[in-house]
C-alpha positions in Angstrom: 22.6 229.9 60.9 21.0 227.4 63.8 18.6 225.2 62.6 15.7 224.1 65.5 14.7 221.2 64.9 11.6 220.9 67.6 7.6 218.9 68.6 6.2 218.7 72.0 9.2 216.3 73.1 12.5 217.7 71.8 14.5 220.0 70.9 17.4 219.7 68.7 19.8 221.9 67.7 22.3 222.3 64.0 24.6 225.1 63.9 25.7 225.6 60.6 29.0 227.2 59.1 29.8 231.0 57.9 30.8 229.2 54.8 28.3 227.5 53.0 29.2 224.1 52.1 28.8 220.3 53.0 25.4 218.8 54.2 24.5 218.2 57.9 21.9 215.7 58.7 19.6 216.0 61.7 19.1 213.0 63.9 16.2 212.3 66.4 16.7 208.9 68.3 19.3 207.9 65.8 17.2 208.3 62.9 17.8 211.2 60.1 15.0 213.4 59.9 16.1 215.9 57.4 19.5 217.0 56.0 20.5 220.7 55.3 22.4 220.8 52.0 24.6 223.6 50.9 24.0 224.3 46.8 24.7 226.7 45.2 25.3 229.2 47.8 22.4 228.5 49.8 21.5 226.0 52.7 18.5 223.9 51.7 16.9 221.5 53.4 15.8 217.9 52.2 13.8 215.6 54.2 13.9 211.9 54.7 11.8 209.9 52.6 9.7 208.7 56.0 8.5 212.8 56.5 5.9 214.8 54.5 5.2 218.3 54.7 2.7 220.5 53.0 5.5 223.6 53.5 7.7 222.2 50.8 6.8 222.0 47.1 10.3 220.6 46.2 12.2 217.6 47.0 15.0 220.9 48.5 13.9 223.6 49.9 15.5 226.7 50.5 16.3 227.2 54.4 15.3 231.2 54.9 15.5 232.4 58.5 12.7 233.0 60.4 10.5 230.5 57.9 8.5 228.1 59.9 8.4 224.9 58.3 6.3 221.8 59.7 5.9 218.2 58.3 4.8 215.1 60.2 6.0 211.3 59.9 4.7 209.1 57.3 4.3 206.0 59.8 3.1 207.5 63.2 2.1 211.3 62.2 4.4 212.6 64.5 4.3 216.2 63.9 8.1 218.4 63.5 8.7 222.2 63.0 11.5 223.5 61.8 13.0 226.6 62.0 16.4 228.7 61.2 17.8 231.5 63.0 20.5 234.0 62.4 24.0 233.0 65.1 23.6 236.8 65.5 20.8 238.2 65.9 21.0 242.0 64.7 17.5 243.2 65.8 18.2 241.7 69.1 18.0 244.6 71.9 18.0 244.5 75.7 15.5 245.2 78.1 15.4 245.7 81.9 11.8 244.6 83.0 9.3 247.4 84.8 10.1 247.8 88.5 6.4 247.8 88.8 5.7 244.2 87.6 6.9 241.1 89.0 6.3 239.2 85.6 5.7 239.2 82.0 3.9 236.9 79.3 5.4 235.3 76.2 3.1 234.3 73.5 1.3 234.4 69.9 -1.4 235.5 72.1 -2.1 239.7 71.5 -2.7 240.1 74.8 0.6 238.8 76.1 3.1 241.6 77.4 5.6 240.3 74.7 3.2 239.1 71.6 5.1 237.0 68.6 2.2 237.7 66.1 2.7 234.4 64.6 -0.9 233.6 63.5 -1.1 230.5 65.3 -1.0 228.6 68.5 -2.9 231.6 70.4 -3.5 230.1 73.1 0.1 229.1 73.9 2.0 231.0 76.6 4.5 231.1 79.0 4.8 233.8 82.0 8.6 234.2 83.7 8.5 235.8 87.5 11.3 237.2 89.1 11.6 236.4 92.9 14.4 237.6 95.0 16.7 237.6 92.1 15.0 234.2 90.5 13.0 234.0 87.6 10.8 231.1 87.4 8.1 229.6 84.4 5.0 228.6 84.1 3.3 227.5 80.4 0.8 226.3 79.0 2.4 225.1 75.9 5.0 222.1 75.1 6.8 224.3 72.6 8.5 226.1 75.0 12.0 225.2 75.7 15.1 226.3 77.8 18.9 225.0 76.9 17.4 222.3 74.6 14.8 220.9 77.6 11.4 221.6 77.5 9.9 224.0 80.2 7.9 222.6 83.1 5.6 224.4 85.2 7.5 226.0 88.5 10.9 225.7 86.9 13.6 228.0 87.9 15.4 229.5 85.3 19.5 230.8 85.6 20.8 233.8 84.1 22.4 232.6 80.6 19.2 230.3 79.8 17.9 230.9 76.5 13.9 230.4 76.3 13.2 229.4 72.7 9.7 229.7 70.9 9.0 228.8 67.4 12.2 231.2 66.6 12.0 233.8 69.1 14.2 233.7 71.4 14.9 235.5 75.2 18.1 235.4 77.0 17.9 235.9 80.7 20.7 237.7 81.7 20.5 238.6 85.8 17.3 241.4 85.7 18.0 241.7 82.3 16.2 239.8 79.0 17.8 239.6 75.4 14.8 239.6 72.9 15.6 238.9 69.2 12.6 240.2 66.8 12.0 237.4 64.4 10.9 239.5 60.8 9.8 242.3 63.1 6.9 240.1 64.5 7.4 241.5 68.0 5.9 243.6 69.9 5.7 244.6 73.6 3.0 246.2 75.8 3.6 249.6 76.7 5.4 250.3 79.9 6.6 246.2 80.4 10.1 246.7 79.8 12.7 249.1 79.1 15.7 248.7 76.6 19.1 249.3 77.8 20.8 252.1 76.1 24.0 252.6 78.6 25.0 251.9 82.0 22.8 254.6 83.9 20.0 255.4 81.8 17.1 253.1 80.1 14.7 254.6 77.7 11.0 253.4 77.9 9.9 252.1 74.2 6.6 252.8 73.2 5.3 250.5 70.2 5.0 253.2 67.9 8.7 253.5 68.5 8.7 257.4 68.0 8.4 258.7 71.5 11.4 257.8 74.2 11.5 258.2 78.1 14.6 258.3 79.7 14.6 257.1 83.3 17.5 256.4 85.7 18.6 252.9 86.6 21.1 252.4 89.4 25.0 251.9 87.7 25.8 249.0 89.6 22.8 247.0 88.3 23.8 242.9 89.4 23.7 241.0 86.1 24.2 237.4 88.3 23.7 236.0 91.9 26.3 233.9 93.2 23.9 231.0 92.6 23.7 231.4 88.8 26.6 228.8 87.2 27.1 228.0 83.1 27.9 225.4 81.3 29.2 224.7 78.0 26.8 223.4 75.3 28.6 220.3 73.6 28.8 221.0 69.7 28.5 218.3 67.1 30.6 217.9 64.0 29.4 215.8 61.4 32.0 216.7 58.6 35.2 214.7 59.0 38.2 216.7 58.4 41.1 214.6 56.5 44.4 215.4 57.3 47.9 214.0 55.9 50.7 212.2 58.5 53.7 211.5 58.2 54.9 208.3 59.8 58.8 207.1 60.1 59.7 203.6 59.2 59.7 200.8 62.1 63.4 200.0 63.0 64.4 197.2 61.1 65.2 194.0 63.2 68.7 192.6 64.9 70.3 190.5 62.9 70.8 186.8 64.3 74.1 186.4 65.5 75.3 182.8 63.6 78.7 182.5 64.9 79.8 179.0 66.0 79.6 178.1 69.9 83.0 177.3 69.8 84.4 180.6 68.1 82.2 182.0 71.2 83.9 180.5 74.1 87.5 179.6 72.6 88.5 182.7 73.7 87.6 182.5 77.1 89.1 178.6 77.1 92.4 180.1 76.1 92.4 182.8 78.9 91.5 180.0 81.6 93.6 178.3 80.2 96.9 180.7 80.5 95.7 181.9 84.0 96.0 178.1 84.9 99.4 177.7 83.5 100.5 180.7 85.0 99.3 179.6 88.3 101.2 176.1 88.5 104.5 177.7 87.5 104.6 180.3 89.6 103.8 177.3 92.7 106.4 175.9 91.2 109.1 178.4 91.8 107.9 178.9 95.3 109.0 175.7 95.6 
């Protein structure tokens, strides 16, 4: 699962393992917020001593996706939600939006093209245009965020961004969007967008979900512009992995050479000394 941890000034992400163990705090500014705890195989989630919320009954709560949680600061009353997400999402479907409209709105509100019935914040939306191959936000709300930032009016938006609200979450792929459906709290205005069902043909979903229009869509359908660039996410690992080295011994050290000074150059004194001899006498016979 990812874990959103997320007010109207950050956004900070957890991703936590296939297998369920350790315990992975969450950090804002330094400080831990709440740890996610693995128990019994199940992630709960444990907040500091400084938070209180009026969503947990226990001092761990179990972490169930899609479950909004929200809890404010002891000190300042800063208010948190929290939030957990499948890696995959499997009700997540792609859609190509209407060649009639130029944009859509996200939001709790009903009368949004793409309403999250969440039973709160209603009057919070955001609307993405598309532009000559750009899409581009505007919102009302400060629980909006793309890639971790949060969304300010007029910002562009590149194809791989993912647009993340209160655990719904839209990937902008070139024309294209990636909608997850959170418990099946989604729904979309008739004729807004049509889901992708193969290269040349898109099927128009009513909300009923019983009747299906197929339409053509060109085969060659540009997913990026050459302007659209990625970048890696870093990933932090808060479990230290112990591992075993082995390590040769250091060389021993030279032994100090004690022989005598004497022992050292009495050999060389005896050469000399023979070359000399051997010099004279042969002057000798020359003479």
């Amino acid at each position: 699962m990812i874990v959103y941890l997320f007010n109207d000034r950050i956004c900070v992400t957890v991703k936590l393992p296939i297998q369920i163990s350790g315990m992975y705090p969450i950090y804002v500014n330094g400080k831990i917020i709440a740890n996610i705890i693995a128990e019994q195989g199940r992630w709960f989630i444990q907040l500091s001593s400084d938070f209180v919320s009026q969503d947990m009954y226990a001092a761990r709560t179990a972490l169930i996706p899609y479950k909004i949680f929200n809890f404010k600061s002891r000190t300042n009353n800063e208010k948190f939600f929290l939030v957990a997400t499948p890696k995959y999402d499997p009700d997540a479907r792609t859609y190509v939006i209407s060649d009639a409209l130029n944009s859509i709105t996200i939001g709790s509100d009903p009368n949004c093209d793409i309403h999250y019935d969440l039973g709160f914040s209603k009057d919070e939306f955001i609307r993405i245009s598309r532009n000559n191959e750009q899409w581009v936000a505007e919102t009302n709300s400060p629980y909006f965020f793309v890639a971790g930032d949060k969304i300010i009016n007029g910002q562009r938006i590149y194809s791989g961004d993912n647009i993340f609200f209160y655990g719904l979450k839209i990937i902008i792929i070139g024309p294209r969007l990636v909608i997850n459906n959170p418990n099946g709290q989604i729904s979309i205005r008739d004729g807004v967008l049509h889901t992708l069902i193969n290269k040349k043909k898109l099927t128009q979903i009513q909300n009923d979900q019983k009747s299906e229009k197929e339409i053509d869509v060109q085969d060659d359908l540009p997913l990026f512009s050459k302007d659209d660039y990625f970048y890696k996410a870093p990933r932090f690992n808060y479990l230290v992995e112990e591992a075993s080295v082995d390590i040769d011994e250091p060389p021993k050290p030279e032994r100090d050479d004690d022989t005598p000074t004497i022992l050292k150059i009495g050999p060389q004194l005896t050469m000399a000394g023979a070359s000399v001899f051997s010099m004279f006498s042969m002057m000798h016979r020359l003479q």
